[in-house]
N, CA, C and O atoms as CSV, one atom per row, in Angstrom:
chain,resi,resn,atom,element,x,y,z
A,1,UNK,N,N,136.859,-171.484,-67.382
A,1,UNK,CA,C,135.929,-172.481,-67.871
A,1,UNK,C,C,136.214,-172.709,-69.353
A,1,UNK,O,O,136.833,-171.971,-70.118
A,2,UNK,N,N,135.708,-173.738,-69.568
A,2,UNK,CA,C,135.869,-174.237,-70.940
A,2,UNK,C,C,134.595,-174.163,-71.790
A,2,UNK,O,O,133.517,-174.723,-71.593
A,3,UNK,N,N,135.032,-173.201,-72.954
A,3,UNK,CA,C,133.575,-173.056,-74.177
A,3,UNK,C,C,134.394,-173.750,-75.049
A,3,UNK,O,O,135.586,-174.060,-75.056
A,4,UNK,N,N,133.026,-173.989,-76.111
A,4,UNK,CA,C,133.486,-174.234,-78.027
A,4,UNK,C,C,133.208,-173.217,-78.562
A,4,UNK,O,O,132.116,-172.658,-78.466
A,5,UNK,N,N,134.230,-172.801,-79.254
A,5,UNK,CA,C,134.129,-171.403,-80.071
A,5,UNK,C,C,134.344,-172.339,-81.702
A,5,UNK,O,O,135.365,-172.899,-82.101
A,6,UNK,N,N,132.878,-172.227,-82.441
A,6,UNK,CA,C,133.305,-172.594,-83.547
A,6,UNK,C,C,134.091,-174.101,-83.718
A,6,UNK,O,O,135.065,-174.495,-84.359
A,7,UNK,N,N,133.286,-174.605,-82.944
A,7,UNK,CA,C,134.088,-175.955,-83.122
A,7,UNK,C,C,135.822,-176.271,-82.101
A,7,UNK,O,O,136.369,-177.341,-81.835
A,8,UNK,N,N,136.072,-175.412,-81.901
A,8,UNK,CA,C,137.479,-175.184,-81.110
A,8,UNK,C,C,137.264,-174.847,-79.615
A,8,UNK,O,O,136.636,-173.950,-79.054
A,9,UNK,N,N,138.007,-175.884,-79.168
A,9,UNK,CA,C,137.863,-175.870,-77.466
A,9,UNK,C,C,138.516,-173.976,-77.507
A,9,UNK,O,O,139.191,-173.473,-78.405
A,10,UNK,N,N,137.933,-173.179,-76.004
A,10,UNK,CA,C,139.038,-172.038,-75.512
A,10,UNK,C,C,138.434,-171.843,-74.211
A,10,UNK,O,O,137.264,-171.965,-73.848
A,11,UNK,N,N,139.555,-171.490,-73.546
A,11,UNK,CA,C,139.426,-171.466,-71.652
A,11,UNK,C,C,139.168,-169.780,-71.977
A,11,UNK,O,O,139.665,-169.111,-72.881
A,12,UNK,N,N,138.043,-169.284,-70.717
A,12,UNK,CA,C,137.608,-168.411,-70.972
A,12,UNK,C,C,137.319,-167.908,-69.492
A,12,UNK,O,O,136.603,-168.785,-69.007
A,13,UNK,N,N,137.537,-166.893,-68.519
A,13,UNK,CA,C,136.795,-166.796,-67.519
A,13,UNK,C,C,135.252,-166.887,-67.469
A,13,UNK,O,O,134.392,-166.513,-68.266
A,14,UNK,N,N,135.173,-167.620,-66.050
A,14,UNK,CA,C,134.368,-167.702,-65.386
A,14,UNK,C,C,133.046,-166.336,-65.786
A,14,UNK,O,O,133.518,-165.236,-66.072
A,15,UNK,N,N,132.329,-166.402,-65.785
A,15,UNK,CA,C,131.472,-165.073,-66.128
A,15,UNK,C,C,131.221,-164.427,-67.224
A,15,UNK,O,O,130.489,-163.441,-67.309
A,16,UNK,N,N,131.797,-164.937,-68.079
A,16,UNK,CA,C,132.463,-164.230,-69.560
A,16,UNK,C,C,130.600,-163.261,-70.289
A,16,UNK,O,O,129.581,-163.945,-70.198
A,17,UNK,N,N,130.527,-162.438,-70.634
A,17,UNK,CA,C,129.618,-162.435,-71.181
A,17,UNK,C,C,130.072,-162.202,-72.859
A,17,UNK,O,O,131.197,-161.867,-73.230
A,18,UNK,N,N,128.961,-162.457,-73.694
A,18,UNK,CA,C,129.031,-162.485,-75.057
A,18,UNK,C,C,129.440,-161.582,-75.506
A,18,UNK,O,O,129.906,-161.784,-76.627
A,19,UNK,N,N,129.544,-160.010,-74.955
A,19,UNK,CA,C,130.308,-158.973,-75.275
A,19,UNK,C,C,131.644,-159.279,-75.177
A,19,UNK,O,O,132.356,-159.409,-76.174
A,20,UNK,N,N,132.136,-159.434,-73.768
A,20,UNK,CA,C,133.237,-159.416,-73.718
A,20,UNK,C,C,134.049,-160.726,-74.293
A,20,UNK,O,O,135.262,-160.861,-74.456
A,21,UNK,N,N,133.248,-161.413,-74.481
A,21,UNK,CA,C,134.008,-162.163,-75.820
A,21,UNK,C,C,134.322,-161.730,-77.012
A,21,UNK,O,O,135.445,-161.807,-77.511
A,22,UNK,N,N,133.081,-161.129,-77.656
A,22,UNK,CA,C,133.362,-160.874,-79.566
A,22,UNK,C,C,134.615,-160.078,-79.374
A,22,UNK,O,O,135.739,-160.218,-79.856
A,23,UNK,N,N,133.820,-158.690,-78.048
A,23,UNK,CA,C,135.317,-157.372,-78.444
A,23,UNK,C,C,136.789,-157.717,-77.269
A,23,UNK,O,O,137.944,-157.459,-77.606
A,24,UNK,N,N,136.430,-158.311,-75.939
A,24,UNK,CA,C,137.899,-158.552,-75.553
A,24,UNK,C,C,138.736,-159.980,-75.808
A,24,UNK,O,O,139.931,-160.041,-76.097
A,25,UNK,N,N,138.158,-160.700,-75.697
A,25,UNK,CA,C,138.506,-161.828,-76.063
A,25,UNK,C,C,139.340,-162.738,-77.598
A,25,UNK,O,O,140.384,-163.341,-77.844
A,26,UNK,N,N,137.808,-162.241,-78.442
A,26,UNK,CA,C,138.476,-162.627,-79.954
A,26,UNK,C,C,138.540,-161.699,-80.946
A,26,UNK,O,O,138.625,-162.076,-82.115
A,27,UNK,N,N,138.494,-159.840,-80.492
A,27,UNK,CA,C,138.956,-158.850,-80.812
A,27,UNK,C,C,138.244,-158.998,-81.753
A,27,UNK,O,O,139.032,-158.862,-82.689
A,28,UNK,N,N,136.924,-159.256,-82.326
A,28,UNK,CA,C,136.531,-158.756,-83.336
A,28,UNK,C,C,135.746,-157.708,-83.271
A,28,UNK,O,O,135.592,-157.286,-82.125
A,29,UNK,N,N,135.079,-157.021,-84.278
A,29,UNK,CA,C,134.344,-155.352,-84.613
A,29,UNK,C,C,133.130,-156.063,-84.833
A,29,UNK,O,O,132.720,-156.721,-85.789
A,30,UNK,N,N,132.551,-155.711,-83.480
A,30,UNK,CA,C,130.999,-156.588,-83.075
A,30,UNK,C,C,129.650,-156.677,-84.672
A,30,UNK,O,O,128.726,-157.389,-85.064
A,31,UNK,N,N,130.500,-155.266,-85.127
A,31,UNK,CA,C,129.624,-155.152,-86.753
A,31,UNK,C,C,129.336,-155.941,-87.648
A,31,UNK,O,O,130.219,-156.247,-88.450
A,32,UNK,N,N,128.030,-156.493,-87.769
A,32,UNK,CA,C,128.504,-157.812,-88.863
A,32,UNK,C,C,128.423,-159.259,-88.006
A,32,UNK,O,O,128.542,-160.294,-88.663
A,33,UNK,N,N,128.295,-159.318,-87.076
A,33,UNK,CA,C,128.501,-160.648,-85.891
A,33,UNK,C,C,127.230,-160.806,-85.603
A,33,UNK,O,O,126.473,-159.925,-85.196
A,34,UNK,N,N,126.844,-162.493,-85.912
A,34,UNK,CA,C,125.870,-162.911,-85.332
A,34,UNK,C,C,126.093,-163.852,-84.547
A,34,UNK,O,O,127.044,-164.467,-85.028
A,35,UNK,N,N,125.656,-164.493,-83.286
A,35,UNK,CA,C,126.731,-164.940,-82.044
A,35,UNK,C,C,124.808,-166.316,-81.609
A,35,UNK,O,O,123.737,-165.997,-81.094
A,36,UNK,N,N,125.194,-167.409,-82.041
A,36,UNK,CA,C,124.468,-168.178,-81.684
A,36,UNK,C,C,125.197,-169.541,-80.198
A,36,UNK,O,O,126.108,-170.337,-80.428
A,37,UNK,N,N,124.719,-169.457,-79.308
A,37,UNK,CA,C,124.731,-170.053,-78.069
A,37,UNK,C,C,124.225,-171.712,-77.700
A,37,UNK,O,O,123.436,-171.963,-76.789
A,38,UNK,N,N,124.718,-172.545,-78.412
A,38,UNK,CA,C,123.720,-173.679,-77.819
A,38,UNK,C,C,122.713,-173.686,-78.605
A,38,UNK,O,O,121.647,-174.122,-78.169
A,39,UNK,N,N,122.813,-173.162,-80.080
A,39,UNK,CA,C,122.126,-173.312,-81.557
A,39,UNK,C,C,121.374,-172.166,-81.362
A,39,UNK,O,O,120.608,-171.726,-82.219
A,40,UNK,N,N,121.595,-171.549,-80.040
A,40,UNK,CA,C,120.172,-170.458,-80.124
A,40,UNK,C,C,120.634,-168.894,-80.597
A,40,UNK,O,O,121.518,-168.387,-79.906
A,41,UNK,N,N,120.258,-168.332,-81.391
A,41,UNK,CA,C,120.805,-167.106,-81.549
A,41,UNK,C,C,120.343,-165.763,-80.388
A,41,UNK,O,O,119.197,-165.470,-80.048
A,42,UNK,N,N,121.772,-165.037,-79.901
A,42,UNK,CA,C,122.005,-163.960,-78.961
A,42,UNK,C,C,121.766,-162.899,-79.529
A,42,UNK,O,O,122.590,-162.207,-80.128
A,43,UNK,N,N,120.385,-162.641,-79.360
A,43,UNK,CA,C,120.534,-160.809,-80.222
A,43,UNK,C,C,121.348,-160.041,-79.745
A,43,UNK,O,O,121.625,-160.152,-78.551
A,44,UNK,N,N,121.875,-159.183,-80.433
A,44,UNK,CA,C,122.736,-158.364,-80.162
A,44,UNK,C,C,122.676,-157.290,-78.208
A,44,UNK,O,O,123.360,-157.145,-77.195
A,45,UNK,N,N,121.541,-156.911,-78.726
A,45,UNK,CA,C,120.985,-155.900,-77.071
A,45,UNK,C,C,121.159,-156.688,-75.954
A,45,UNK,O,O,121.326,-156.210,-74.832
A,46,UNK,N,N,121.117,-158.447,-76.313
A,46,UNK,CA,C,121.616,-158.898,-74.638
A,46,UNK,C,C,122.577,-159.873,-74.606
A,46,UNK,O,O,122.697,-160.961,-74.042
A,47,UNK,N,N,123.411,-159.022,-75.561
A,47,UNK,CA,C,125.122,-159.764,-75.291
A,47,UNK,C,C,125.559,-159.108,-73.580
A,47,UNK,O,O,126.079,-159.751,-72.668
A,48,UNK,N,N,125.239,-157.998,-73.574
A,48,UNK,CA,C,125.766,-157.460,-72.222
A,48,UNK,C,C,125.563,-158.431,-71.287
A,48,UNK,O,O,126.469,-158.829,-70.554
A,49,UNK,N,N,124.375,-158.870,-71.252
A,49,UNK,CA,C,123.670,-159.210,-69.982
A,49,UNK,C,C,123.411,-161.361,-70.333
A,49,UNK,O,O,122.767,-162.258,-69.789
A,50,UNK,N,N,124.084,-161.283,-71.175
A,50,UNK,CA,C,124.088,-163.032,-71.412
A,50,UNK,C,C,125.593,-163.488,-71.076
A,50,UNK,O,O,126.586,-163.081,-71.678
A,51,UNK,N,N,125.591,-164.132,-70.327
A,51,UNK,CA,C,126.967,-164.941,-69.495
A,51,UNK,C,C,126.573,-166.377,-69.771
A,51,UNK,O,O,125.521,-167.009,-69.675
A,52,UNK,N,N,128.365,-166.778,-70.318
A,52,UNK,CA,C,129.055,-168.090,-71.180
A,52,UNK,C,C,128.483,-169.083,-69.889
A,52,UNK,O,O,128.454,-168.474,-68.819
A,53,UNK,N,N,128.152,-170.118,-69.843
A,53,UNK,CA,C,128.936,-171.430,-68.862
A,53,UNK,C,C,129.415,-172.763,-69.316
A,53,UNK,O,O,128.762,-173.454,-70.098
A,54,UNK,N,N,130.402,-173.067,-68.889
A,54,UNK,CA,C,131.076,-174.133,-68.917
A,54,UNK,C,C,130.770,-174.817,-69.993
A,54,UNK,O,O,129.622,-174.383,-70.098
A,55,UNK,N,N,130.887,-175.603,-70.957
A,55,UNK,CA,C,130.818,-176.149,-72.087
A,55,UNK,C,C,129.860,-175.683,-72.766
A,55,UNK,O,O,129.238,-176.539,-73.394
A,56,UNK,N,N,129.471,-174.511,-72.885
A,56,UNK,CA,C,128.657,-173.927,-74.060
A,56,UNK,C,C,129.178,-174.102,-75.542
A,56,UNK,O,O,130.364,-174.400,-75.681
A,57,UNK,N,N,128.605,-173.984,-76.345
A,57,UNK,CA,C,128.505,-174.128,-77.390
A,57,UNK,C,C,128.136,-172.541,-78.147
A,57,UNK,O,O,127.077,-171.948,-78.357
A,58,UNK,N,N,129.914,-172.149,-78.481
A,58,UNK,CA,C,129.460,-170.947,-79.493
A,58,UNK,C,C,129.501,-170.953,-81.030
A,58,UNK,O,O,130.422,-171.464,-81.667
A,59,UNK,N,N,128.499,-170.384,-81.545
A,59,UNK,CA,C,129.120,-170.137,-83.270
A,59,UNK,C,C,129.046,-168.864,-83.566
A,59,UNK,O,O,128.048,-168.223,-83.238
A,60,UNK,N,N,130.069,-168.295,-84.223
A,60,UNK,CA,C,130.246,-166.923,-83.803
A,60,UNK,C,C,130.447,-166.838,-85.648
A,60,UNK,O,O,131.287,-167.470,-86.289
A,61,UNK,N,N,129.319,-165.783,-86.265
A,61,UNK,CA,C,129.255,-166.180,-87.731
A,61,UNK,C,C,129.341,-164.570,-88.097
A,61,UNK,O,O,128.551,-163.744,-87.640
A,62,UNK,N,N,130.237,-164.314,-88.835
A,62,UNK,CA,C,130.778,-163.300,-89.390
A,62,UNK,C,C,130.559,-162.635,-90.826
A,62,UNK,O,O,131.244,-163.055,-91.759
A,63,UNK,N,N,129.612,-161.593,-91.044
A,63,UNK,CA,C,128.695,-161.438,-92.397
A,63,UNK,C,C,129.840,-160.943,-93.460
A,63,UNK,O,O,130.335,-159.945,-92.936
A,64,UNK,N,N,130.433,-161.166,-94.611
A,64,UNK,CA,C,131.201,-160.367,-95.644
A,64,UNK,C,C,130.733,-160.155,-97.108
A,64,UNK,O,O,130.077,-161.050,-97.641
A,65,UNK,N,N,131.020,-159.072,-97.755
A,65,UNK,CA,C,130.342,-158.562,-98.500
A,65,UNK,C,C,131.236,-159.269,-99.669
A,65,UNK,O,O,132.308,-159.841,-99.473
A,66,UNK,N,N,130.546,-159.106,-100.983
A,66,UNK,CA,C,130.761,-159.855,-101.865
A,66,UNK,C,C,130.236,-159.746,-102.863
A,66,UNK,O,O,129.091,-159.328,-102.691
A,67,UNK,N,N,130.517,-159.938,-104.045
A,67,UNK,CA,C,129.641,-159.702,-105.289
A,67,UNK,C,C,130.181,-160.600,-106.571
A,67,UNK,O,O,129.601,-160.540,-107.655
């Protein structure tokens, strides 16, 4: 199936949940990741259990430190 990650089309299986996106998918260190769905933000505790469909809409926003 087809999501927007950030503005960028990516084919993704069928089922995908929000976990297995941040850590298998776009390999990032879930630490620091806030993962909003269709403008809505995914708390963290039900990435497991929240599954992608077909033209969703992800923004996947990444916290960095700075001074």
């Amino acid at each position: 199936m087809t999501i927007l990650i950030n503005n960028e089309q990516k084919v993704v299986p069928n089922g995908t949940t929000v976990s297995e996106l941040v850590i298998t998918i776009l390999q990032l260190n879930p630490a620091g990741i806030a993962i909003a769905i269709n403008d809505t933000i995914v708390p963290k505790h039900l990435w497991e259990s929240s599954h992608l469909q077909s033209n969703d809409k992800v923004l996947v926003i990444k916290a960095c430190s700075g001074g």
